[in-house]
Every structure is written in C-alpha cells, then in structure tokens.
C-alpha positions as CSV (number, residue, x, y, z in Angstrom):
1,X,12.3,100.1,-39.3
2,X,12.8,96.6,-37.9
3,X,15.2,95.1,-40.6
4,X,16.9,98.1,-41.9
5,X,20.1,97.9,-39.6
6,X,20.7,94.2,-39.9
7,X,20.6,94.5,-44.5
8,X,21.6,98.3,-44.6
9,X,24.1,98.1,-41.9
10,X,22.9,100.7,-39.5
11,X,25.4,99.1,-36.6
12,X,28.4,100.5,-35.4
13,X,29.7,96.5,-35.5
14,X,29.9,96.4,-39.2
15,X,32.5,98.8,-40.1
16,X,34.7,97.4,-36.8
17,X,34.1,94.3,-39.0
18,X,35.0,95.8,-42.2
19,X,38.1,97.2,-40.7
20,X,39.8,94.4,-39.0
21,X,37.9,91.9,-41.2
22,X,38.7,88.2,-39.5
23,X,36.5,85.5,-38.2
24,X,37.6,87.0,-34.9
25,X,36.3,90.0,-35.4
26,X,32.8,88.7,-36.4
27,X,32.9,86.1,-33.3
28,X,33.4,89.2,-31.2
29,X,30.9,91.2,-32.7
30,X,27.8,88.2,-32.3
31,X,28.2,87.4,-29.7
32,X,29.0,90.0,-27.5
33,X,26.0,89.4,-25.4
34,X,27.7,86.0,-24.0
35,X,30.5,86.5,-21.3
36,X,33.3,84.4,-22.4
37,X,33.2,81.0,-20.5
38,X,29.5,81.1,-20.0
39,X,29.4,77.4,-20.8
40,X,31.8,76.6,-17.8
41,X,29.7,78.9,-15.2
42,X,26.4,78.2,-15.7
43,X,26.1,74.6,-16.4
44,X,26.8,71.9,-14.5
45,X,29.8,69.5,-15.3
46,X,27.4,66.7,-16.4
47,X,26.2,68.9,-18.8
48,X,29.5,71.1,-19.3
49,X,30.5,67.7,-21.0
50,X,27.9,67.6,-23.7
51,X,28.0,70.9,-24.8
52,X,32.0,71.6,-24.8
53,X,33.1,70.0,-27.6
54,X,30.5,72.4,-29.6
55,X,31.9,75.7,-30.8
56,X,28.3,78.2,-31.0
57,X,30.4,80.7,-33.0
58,X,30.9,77.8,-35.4
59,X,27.9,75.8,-34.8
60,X,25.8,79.3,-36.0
61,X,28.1,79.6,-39.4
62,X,27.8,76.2,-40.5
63,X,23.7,77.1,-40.7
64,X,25.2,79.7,-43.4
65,X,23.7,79.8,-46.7
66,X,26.5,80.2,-48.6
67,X,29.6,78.5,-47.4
68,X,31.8,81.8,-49.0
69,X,30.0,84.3,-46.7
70,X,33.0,85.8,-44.5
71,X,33.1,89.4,-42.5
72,X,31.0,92.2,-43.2
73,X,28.8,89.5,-45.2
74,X,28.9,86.7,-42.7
75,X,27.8,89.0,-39.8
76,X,25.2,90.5,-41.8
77,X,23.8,87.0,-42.4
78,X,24.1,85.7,-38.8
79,X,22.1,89.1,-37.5
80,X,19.9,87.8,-40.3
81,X,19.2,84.6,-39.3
82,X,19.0,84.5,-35.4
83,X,19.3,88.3,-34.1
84,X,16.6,89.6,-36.3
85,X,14.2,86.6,-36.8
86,X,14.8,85.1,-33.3
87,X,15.1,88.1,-31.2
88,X,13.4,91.4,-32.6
89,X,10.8,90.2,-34.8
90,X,9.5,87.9,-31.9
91,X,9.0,90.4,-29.8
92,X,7.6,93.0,-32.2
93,X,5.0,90.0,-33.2
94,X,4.3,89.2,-29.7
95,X,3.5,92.6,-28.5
96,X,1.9,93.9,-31.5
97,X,-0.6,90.7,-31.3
98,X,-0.8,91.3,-28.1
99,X,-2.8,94.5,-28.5
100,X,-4.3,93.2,-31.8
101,X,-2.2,95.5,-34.3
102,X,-1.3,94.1,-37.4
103,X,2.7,94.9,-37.2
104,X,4.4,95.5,-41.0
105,X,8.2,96.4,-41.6
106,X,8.3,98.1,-44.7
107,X,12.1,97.3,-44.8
108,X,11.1,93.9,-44.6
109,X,9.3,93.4,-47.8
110,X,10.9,90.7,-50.1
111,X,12.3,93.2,-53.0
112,X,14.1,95.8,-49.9
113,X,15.1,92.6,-48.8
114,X,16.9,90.8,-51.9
115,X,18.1,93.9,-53.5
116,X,19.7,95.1,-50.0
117,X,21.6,92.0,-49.9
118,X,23.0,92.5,-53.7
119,X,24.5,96.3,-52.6
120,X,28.6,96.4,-52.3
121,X,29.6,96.5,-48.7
122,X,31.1,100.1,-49.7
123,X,27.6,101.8,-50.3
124,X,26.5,100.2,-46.6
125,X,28.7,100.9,-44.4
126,X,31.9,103.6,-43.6
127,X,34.1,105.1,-41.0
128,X,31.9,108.6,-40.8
129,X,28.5,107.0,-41.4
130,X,26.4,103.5,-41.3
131,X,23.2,102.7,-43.6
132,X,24.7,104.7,-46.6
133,X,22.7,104.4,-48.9
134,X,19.4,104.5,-47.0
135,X,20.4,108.1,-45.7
136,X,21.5,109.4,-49.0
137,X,17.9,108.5,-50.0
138,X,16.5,109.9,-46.9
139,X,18.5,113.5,-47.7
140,X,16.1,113.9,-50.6
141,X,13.3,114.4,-48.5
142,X,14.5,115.5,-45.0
143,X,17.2,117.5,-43.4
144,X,20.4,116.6,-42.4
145,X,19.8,116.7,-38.6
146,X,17.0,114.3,-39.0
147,X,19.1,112.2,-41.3
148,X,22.3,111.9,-39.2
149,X,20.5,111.9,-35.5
150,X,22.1,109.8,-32.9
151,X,20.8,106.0,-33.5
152,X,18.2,105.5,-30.0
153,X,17.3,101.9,-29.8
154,X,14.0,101.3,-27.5
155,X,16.3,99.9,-24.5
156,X,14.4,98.0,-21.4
157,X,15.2,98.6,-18.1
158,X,16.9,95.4,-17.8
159,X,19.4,96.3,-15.3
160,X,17.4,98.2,-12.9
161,X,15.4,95.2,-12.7
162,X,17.8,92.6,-12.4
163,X,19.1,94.7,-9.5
164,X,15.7,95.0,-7.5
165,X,15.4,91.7,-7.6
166,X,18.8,89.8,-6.8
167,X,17.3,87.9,-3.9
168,X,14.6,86.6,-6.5
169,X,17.4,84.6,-8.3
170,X,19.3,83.4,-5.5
171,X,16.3,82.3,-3.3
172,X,14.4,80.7,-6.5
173,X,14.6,76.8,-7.0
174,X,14.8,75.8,-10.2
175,X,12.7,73.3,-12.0
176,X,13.4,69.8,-11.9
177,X,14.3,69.2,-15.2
178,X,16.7,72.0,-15.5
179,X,18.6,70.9,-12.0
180,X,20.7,68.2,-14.3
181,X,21.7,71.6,-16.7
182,X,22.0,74.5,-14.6
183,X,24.4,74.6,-11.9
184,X,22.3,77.1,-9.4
185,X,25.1,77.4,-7.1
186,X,27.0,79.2,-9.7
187,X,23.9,81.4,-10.5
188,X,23.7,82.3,-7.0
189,X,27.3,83.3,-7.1
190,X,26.8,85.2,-10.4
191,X,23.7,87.2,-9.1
192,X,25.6,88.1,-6.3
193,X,28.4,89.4,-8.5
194,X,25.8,91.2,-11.0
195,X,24.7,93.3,-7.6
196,X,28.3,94.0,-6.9
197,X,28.5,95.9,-9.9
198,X,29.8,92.9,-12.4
199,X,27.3,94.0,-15.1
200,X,28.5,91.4,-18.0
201,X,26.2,88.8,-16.3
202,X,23.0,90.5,-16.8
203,X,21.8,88.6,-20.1
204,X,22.5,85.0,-18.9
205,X,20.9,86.4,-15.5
206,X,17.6,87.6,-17.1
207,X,17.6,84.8,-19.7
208,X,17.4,82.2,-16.7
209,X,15.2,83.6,-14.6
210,X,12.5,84.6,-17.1
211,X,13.2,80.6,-17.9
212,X,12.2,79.6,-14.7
213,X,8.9,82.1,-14.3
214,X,7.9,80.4,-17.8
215,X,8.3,77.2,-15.9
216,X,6.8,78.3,-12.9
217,X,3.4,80.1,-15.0
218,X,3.1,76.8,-17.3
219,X,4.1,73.7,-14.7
220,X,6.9,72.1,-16.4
C-alpha cells in the first residue's frame, strides 16, 4: 500500500489542512516531526549562522512543481516528494533487498499515480472518512469493517530504544567533522531531557545517533 495515503489522502493531516487551509496549517502538518527551534539546540552557533537565514518550510516549497500548489495540494506534494520518496520508499527498498525480494507498490504504478493526482480534493478526503474514493471501491468487494478498520502503521520501537540507551548518546563522541555542526553539549542536555519524559526530542535524538554509528561502521 506504500503510496496510497500520501495521493489518496489516507492521513488524518489532510482534512485538518482542508479545514483551516493556510500555509500555517501545512507548515504544521510537515513538519511535525521537528521540535520548533531545533536549529538553535542542536547546532552550534558557527553553524546556527549558516543555516538561519534559511526557512526549511520554505526552502522544501520552492522545490514545488507547480508554483500554484497551496493546502491540501501543496501538502500532498511535499509528502510526495520527501516523506514518501525519502523516507518510506528507502526503507521498504532497503529491507526488501536486503532479504532479496523484489518489493512492488501497486499504488505506485504511473496511471494510480497521475490519475490520483487529477481527483478533486472532495472525493479524497472528509470530516467522517480519509481515502474516499479508494474505500468506496474497496466496499465493492469487502465488508465495511474491513473497509473502515482503524489505520495501524508498522510503528518501531523507537522510544523504548532511545530510552535504554540514554547513556549511549551522552557518553558518545562525535566525529570530527560533525564537532564544527553539532553542538554535543546541547545533545547531552537534550538526551537527558528525552529520559525525563520530554518525548518531542526523540527524532532529532535517533537521527543523530544512528549518524554517528554510520560514522563509527564506515570511518568518516
């Protein structure tokens, strides 16, 4: 199904987009993975000073293929473009190759694809229900409480880890090279919050440490 939710709008995030439709509302909705402020925690001032003056929220739209794209379209093409190419599809490539299986989504092929992105926002996506169309063509064939079953996303254990292994981040030295970006004083003091119960820092946690074991497996 890898695809379906991102062109048929199976997330709850596109009808609060529909409803309260402002960039805003779109900003909020991609990037809700980042804390707000991450770029004055993590980084070190040196580096705070490059990378301030850069929006990412506006820095990702002006990539947009069509300058006119703006709410429930906009977020659909930014999910598009780095959520569903950059996140899920690499990893549904990298394990599937992994154990040599040759990985296909069906909702992927090029016709699902361009006529999905032709369908008015009001066949996608309402208050009761998301991926409207796709279900009403999935109630041909199967019964409701198969159609209208809780979304369950394949979830990994993220926090538990993170948890376990606190004292990993604070006692690990960073590379070299990432000494003049990362300010590990500030991850130290982060991880420590993170184990307190501040759970908002768990991405940007996990992101830099499985940075530095990459690091650490290849010798940069």
């Amino acid at each position: 199904g890898a695809g379906s939710d991102e062109i048929y709008s199976g997330y709850d995030k596109y009808w609060r987009v529909l409803a309260n439709d402002s960039d805003e509302t779109v900003r909020a909705a991609f990037l809700n993975r980042v804390p707000e402020g991450a770029k004055e925690t993590f980084f070190t001032k040196e580096f705070q000073e490059k990378v301030r003056p850069t929006d990412t929220f506006a820095y990702l739209t002006s990539h947009a293929h069509n300058a006119n794209y703006r709410g429930h379209d906009l977020l659909r093409f930014l999910d598009l473009e780095f959520f569903l190419k950059g996140d899920i599809l690499a990893k549904v490539d990298h394990m599937s190759m992994a154990n040599s299986i040759e990985a296909r989504g069906p909702f992927l092929d090029y016709r699902i694809v361009e006529f999905g992105l032709t369908v008015p926002s009001a066949f996608l996506v309402s208050k009761e229900r998301n991926k409207v169309l796709v279900k009403h063509l999935l109630e041909r064939s199967f019964p409701p409480t198969f159609v209208n079953r809780p979304k369950v996303g394949f979830m990994l254990p993220v926090a538990e880890w993170l948890r376990a292994h606190v004292d990993t981040i604070v006692g690990m030295e960073p590379p070299a090279w990432l000494r003049g970006i990362i300010d590990h004083a500030q991850v130290r003091h982060y991880a420590k919050a993170y184990q307190a119960g501040e759970s908002e820092w768990g991405n940007l946690l996990f992101a830099y440490l499985v940075l530095c074991l990459w690091a650490e497996e290849h010798g940069i």
